[in-house]
TIVO-2410 file (N, C-alpha, C; in nm, 3 decimals):
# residues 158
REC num residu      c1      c2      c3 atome chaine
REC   1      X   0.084  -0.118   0.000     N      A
REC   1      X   0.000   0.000   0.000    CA      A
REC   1      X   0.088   0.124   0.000     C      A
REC   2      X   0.096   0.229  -0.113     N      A
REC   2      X   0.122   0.332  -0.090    CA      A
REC   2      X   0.067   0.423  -0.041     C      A
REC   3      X   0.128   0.525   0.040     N      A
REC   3      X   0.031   0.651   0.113    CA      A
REC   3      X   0.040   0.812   0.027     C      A
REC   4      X  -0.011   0.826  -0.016     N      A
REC   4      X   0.002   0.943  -0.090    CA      A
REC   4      X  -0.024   1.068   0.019     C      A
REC   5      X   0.039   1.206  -0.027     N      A
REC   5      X   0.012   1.302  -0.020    CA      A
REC   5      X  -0.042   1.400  -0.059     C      A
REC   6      X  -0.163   1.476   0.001     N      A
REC   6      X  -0.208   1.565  -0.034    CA      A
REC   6      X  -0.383   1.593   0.036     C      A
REC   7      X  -0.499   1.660  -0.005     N      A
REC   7      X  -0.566   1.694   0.042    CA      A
REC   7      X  -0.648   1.560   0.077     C      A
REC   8      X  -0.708   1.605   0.203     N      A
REC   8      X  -0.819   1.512   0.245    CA      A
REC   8      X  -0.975   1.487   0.194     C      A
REC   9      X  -0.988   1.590   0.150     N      A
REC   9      X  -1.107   1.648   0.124    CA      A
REC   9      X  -1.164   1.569   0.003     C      A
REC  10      X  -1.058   1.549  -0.038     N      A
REC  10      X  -1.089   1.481  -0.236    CA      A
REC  10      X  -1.035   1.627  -0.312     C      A
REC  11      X  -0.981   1.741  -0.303     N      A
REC  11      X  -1.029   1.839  -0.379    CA      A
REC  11      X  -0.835   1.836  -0.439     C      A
REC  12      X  -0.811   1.870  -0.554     N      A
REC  12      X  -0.723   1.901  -0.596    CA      A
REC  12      X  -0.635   2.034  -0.596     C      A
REC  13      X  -0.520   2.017  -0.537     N      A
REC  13      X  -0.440   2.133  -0.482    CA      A
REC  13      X  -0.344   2.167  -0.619     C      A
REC  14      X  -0.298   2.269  -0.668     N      A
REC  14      X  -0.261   2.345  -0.763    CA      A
REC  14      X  -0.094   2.253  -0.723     C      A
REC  15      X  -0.015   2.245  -0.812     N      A
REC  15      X   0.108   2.159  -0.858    CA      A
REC  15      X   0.191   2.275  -0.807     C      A
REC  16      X   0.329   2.225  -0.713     N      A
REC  16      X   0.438   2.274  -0.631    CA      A
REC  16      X   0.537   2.247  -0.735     C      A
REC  17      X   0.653   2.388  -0.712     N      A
REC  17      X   0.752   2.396  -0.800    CA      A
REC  17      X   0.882   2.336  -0.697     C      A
REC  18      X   0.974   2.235  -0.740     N      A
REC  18      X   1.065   2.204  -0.684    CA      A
REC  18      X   1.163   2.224  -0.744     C      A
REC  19      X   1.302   2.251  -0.646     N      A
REC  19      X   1.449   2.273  -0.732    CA      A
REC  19      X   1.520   2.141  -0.731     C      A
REC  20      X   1.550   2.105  -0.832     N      A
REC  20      X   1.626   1.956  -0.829    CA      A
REC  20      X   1.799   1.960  -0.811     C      A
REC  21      X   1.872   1.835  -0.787     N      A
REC  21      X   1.998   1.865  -0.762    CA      A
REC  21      X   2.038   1.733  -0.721     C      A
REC  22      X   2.162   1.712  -0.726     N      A
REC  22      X   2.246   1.636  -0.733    CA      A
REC  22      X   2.338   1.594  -0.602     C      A
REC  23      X   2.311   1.450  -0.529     N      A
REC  23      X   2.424   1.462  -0.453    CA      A
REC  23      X   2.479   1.298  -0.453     C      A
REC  24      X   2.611   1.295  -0.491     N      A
REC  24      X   2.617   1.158  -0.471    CA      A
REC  24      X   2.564   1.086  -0.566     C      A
REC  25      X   2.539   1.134  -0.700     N      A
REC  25      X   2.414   1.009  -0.793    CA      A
REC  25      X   2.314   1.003  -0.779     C      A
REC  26      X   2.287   1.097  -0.627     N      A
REC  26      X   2.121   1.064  -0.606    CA      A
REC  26      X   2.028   1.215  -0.600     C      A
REC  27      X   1.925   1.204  -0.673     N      A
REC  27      X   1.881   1.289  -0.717    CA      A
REC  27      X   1.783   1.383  -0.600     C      A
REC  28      X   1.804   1.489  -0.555     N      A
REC  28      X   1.690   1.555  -0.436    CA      A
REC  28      X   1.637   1.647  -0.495     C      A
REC  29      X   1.556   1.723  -0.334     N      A
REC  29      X   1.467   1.833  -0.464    CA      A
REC  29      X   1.423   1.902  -0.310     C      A
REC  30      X   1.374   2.016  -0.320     N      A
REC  30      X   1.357   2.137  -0.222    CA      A
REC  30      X   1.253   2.252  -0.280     C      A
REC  31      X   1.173   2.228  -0.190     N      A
REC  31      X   1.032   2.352  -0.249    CA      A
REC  31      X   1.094   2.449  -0.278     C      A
REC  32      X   1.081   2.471  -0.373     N      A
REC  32      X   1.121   2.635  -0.417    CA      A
REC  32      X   1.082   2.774  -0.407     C      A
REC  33      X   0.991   2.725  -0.324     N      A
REC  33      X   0.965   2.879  -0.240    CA      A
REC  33      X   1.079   2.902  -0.141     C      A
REC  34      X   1.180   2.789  -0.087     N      A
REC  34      X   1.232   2.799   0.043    CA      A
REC  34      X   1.342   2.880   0.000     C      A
REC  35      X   1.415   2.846  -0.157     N      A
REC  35      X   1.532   2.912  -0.187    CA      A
REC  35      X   1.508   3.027  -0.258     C      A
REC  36      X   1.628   3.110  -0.231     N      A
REC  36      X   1.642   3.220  -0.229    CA      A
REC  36      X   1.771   3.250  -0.335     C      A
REC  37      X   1.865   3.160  -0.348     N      A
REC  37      X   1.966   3.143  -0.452    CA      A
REC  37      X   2.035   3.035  -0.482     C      A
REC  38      X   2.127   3.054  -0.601     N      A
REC  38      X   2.171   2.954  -0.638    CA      A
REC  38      X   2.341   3.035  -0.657     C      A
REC  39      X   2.460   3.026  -0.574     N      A
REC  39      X   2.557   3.043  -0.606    CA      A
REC  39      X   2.679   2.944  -0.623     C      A
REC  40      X   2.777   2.982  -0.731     N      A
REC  40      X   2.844   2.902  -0.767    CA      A
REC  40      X   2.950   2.865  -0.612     C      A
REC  41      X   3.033   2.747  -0.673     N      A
REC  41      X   3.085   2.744  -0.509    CA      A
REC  41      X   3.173   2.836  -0.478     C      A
REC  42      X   3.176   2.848  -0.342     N      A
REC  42      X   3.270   2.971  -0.279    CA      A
REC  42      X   3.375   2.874  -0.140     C      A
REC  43      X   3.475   2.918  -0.152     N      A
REC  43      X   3.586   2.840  -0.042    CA      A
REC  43      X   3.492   2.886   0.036     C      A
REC  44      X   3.482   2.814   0.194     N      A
REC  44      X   3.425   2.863   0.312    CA      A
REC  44      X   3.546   2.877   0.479     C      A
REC  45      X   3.512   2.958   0.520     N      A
REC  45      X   3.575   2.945   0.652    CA      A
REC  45      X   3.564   2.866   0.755     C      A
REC  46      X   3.628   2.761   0.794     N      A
REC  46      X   3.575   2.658   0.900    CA      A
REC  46      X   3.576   2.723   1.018     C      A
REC  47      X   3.477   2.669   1.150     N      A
REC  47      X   3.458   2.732   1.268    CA      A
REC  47      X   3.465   2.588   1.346     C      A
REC  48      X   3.583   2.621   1.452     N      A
REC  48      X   3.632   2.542   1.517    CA      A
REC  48      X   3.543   2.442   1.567     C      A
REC  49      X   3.551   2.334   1.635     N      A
REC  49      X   3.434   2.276   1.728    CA      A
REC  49      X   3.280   2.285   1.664     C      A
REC  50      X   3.249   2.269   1.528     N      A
REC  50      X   3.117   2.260   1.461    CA      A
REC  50      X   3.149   2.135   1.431     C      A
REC  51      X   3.003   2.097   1.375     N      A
REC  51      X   2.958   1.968   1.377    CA      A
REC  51      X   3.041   1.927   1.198     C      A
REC  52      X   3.091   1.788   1.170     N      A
REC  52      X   3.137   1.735   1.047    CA      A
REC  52      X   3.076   1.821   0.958     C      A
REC  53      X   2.950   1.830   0.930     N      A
REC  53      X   2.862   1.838   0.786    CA      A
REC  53      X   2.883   1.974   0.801     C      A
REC  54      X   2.911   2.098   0.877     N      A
REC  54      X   2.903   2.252   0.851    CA      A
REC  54      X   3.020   2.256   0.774     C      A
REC  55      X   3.033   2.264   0.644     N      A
REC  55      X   3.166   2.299   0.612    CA      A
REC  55      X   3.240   2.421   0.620     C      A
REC  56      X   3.165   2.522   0.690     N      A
REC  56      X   3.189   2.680   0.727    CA      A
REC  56      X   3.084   2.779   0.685     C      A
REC  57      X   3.157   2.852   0.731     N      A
REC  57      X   3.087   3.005   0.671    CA      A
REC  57      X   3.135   3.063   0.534     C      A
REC  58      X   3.048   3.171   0.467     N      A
REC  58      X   3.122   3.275   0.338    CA      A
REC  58      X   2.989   3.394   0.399     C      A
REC  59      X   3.069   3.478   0.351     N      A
REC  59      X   3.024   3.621   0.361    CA      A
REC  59      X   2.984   3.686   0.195     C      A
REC  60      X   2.823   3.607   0.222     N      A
REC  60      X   2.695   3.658   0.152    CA      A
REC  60      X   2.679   3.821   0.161     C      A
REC  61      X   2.713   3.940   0.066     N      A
REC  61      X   2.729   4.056   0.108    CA      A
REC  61      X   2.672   4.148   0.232     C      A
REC  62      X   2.784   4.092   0.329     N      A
REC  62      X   2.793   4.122   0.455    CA      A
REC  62      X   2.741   4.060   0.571     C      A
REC  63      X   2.696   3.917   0.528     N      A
REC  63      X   2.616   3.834   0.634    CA      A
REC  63      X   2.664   3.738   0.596     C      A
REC  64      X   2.727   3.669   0.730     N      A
REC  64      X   2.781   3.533   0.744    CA      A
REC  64      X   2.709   3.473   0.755     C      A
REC  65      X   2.693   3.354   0.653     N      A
REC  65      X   2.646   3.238   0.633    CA      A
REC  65      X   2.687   3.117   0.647     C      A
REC  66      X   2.617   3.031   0.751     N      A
REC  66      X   2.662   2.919   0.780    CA      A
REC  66      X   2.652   2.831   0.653     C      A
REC  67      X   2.764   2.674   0.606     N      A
REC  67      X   2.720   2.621   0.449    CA      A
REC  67      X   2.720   2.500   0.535     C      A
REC  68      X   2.608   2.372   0.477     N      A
REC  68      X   2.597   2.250   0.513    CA      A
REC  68      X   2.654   2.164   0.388     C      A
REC  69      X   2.733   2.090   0.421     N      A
REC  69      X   2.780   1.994   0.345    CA      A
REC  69      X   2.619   1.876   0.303     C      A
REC  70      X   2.568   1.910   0.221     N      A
REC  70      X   2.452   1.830   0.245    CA      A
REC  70      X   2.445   1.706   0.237     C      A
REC  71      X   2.552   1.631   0.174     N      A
REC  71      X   2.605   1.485   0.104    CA      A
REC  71      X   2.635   1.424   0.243     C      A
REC  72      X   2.696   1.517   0.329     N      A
REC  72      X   2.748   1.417   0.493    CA      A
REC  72      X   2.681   1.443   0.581     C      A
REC  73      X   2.514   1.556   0.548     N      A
REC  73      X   2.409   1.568   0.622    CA      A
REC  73      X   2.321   1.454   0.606     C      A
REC  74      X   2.353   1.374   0.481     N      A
REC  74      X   2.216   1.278   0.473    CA      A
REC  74      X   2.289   1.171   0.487     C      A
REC  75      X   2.446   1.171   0.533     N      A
REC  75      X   2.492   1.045   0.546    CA      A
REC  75      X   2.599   0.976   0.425     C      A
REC  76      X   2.619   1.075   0.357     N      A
REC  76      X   2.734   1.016   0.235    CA      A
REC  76      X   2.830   1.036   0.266     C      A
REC  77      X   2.960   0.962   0.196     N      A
REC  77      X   3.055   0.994   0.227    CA      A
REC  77      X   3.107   1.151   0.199     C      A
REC  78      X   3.257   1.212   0.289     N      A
REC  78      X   3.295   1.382   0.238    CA      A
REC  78      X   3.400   1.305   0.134     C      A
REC  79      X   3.351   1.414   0.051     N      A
REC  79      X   3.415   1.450  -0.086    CA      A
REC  79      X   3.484   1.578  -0.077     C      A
REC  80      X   3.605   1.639  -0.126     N      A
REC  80      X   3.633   1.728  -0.151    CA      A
REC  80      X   3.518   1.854  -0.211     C      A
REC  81      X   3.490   1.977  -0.231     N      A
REC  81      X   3.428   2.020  -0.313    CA      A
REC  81      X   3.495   2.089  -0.417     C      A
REC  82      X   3.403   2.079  -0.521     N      A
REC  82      X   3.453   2.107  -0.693    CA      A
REC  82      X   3.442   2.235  -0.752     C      A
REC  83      X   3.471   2.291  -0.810     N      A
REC  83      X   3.471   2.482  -0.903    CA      A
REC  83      X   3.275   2.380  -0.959     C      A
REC  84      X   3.224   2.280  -1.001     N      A
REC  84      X   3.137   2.230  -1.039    CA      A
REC  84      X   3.014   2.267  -0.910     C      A
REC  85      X   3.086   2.269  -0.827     N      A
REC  85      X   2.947   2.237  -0.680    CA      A
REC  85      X   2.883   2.377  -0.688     C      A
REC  86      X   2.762   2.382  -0.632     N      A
REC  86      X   2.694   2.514  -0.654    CA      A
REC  86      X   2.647   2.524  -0.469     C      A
REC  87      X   2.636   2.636  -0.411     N      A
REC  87      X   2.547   2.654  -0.283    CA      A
REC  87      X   2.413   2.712  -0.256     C      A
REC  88      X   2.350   2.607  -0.229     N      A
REC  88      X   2.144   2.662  -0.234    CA      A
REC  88      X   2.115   2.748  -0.147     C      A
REC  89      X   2.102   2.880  -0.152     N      A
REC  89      X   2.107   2.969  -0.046    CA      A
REC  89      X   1.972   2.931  -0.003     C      A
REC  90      X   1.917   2.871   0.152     N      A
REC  90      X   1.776   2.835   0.162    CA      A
REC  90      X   1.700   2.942   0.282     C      A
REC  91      X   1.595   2.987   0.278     N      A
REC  91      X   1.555   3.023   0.389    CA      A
REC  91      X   1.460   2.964   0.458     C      A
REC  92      X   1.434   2.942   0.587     N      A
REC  92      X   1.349   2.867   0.658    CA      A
REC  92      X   1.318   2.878   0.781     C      A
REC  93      X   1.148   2.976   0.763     N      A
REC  93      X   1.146   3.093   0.912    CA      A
REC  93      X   1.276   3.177   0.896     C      A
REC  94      X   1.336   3.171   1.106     N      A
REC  94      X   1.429   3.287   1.072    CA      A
REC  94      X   1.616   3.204   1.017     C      A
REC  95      X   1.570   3.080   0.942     N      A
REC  95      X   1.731   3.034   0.943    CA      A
REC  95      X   1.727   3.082   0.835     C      A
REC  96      X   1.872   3.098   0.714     N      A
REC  96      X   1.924   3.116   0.637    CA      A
REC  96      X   2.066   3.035   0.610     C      A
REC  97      X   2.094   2.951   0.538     N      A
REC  97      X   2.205   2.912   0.542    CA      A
REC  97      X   2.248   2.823   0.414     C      A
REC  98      X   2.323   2.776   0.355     N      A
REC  98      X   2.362   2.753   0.247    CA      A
REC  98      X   2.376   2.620   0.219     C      A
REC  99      X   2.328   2.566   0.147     N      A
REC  99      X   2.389   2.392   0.128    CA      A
REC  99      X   2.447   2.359  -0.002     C      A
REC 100      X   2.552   2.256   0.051     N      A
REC 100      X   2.686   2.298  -0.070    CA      A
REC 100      X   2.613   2.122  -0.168     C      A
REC 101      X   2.542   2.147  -0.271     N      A
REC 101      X   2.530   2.002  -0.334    CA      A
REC 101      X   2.626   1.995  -0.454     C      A
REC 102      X   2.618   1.856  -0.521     N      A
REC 102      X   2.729   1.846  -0.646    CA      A
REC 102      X   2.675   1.941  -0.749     C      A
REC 103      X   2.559   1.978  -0.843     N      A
REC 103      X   2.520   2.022  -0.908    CA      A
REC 103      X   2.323   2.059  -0.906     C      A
REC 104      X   2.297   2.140  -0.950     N      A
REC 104      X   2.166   2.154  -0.983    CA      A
REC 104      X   2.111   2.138  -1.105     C      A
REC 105      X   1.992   2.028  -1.104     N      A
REC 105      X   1.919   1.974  -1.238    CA      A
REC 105      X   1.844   2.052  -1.291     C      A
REC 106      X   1.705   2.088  -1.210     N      A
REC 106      X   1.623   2.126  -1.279    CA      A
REC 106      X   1.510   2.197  -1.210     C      A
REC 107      X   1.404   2.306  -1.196     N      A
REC 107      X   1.290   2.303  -1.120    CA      A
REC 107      X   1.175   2.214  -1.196     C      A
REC 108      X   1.150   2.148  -1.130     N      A
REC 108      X   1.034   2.046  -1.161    CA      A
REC 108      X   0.880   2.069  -1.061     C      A
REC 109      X   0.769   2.042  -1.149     N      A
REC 109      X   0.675   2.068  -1.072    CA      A
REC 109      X   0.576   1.924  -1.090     C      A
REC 110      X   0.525   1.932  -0.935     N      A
REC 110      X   0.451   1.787  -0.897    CA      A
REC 110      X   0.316   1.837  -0.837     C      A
REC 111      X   0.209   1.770  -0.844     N      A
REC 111      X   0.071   1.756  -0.795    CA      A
REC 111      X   0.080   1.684  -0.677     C      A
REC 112      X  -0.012   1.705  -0.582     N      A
REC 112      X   0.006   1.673  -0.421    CA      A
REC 112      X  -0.003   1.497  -0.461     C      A
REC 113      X  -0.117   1.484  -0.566     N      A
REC 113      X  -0.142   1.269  -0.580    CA      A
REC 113      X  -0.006   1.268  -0.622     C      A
REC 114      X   0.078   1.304  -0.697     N      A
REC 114      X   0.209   1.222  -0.760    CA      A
REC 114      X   0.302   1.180  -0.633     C      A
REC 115      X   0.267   1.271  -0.518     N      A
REC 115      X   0.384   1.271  -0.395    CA      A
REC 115      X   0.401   1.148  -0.277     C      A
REC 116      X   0.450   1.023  -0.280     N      A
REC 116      X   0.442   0.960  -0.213    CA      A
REC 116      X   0.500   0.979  -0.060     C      A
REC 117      X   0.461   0.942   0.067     N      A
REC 117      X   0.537   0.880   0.181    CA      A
REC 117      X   0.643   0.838   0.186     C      A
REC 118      X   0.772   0.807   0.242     N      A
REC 118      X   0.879   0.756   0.214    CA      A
REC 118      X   0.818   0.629   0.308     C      A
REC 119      X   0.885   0.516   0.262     N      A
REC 119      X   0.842   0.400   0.356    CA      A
REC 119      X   0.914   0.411   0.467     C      A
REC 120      X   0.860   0.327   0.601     N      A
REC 120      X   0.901   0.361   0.749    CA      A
REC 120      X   1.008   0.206   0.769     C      A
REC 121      X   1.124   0.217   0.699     N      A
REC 121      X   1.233   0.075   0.681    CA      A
REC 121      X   1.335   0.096   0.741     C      A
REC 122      X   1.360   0.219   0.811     N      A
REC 122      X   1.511   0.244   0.859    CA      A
REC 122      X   1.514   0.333   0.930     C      A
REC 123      X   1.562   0.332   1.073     N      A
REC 123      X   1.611   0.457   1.132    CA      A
REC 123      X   1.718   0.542   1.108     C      A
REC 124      X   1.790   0.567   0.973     N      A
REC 124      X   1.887   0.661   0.953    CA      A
REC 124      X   1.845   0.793   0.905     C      A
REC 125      X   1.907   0.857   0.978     N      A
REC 125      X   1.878   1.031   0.964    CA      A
REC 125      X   1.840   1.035   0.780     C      A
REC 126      X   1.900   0.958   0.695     N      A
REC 126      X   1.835   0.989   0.576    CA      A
REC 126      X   1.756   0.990   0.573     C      A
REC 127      X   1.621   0.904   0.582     N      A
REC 127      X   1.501   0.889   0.585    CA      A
REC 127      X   1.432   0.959   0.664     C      A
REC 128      X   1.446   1.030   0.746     N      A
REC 128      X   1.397   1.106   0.818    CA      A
REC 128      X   1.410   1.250   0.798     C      A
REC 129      X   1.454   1.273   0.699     N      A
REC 129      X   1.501   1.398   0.662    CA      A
REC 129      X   1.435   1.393   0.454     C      A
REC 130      X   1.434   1.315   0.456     N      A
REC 130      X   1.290   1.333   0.302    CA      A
REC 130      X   1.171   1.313   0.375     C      A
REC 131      X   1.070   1.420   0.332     N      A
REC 131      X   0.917   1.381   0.345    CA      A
REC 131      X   0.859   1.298   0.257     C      A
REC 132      X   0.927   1.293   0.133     N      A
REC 132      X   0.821   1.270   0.005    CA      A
REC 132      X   0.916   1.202  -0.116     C      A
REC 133      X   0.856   1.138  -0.237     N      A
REC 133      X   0.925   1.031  -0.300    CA      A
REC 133      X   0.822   1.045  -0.430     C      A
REC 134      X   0.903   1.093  -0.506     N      A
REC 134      X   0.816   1.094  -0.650    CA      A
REC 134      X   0.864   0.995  -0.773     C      A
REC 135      X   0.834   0.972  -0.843     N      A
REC 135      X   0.905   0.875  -0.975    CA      A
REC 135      X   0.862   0.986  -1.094     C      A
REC 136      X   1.002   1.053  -1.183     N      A
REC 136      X   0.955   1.140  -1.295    CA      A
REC 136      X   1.066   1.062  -1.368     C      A
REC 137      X   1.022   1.009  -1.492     N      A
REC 137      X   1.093   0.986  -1.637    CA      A
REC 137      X   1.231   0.832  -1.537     C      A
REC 138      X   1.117   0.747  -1.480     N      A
REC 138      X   1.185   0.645  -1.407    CA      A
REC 138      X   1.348   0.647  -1.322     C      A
REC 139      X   1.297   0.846  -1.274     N      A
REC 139      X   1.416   0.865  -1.164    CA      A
REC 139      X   1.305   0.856  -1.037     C      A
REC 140      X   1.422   0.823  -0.934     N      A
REC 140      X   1.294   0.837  -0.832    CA      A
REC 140      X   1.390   0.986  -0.764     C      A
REC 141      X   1.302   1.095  -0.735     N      A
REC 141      X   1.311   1.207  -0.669    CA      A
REC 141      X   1.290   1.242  -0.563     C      A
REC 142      X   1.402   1.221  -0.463     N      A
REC 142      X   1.368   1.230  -0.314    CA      A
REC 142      X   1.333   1.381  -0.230     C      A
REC 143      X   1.223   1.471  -0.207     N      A
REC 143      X   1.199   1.595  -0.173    CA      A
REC 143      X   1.233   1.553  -0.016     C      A
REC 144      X   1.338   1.682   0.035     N      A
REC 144      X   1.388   1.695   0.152    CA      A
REC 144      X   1.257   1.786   0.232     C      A
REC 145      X   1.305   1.770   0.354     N      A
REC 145      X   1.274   1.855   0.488    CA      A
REC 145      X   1.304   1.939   0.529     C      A
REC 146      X   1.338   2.055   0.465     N      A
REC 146      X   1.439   2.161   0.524    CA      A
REC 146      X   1.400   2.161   0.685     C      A
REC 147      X   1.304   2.141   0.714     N      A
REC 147      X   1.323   2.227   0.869    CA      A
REC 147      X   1.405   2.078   0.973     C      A
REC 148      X   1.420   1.948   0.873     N      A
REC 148      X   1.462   1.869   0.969    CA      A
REC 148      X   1.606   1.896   0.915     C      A
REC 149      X   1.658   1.919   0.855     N      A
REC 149      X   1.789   1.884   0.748    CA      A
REC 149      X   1.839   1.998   0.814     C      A
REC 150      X   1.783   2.148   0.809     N      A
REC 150      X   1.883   2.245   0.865    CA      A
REC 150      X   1.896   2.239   1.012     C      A
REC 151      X   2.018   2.235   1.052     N      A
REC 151      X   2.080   2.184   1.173    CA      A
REC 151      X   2.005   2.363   1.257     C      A
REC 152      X   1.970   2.367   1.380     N      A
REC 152      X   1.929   2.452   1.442    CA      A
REC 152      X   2.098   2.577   1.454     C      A
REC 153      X   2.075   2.662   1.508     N      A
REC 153      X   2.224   2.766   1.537    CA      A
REC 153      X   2.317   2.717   1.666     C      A
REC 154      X   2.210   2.658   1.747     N      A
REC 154      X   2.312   2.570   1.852    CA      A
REC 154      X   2.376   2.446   1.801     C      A
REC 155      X   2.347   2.419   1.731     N      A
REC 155      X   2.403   2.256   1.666    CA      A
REC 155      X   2.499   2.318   1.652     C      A
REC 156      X   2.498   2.430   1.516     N      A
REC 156      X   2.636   2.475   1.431    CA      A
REC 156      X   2.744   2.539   1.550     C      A
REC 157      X   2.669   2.560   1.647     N      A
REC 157      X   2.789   2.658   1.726    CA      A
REC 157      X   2.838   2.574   1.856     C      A
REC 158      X   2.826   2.454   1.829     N      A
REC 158      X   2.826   2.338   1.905    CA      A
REC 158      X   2.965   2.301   1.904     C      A
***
């Protein structure tokens, strides 16, 4: 049994724009209302005693921005980063902060029926950090959680 997402009612909700992207081979995706940019990569400043996945800060004109390694946020191995990697400037409420993925695909847009449940098979922070699981052109497209994925300001200053 799959569980789909979307209205209860029966009534059909207007189709969400997502940003697609690359980490690891595996394909994610992030409402696109949440982001705010797309910059190419920038060296970052490391801050002592933060958690593995913060790979630092860069100074967004004049506001330090924390960057999440997002590949060793969901559990992949660290990779160096590439002149190729791009940073998703995201906002969410009052966070702001940057996540460094391999590349960006595409904005793609989905209807609430296309959006599946992720199945409940594993306790690793991956799975718990996608809400939702789509199949487009026999990729399967994993849509993240920003509010679980971005680490709170005490984590980072941890």
């Amino acid at each position: 049994m799959t569980t789909q997402i979307g209205s209860d009612d029966g009534t059909t909700a207007d189709a969400s724009e997502y940003l697609s992207f690359r980490i690891a081979e595996n394909e994610y995706s992030v409402d696109i209302t949440s982001v705010k940019e797309i910059r190419g990569w920038t060296r970052t400043t490391s801050l002592p005693h933060s958690p593995d996945f913060v790979r630092g800060v860069i100074n967004l004109r004049g506001t330090v921005l924390p960057v999440i390694d997002l590949a060793l946020r969901l559990g992949f191995e660290m990779t160096e980063p590439e002149d190729r990697n791009v940073i998703i400037v995201v906002d969410i409420g009052e966070r702001v902060m940057g996540l460094r993925v391999d590349a960006v695909s595409d904005i793609l847009s989905f209807e609430p029926d296309q959006l599946q449940l992720p199945p409940d098979i594993t306790s690793s922070s991956n799975t718990q950090f996608v809400k939702a699981l789509t199949v487009l052109d026999d990729r399967m497209v994993k849509i993240l959680d920003l509010e679980a994925v971005l680490p709170s300001d005490e984590e980072i200053a941890a």
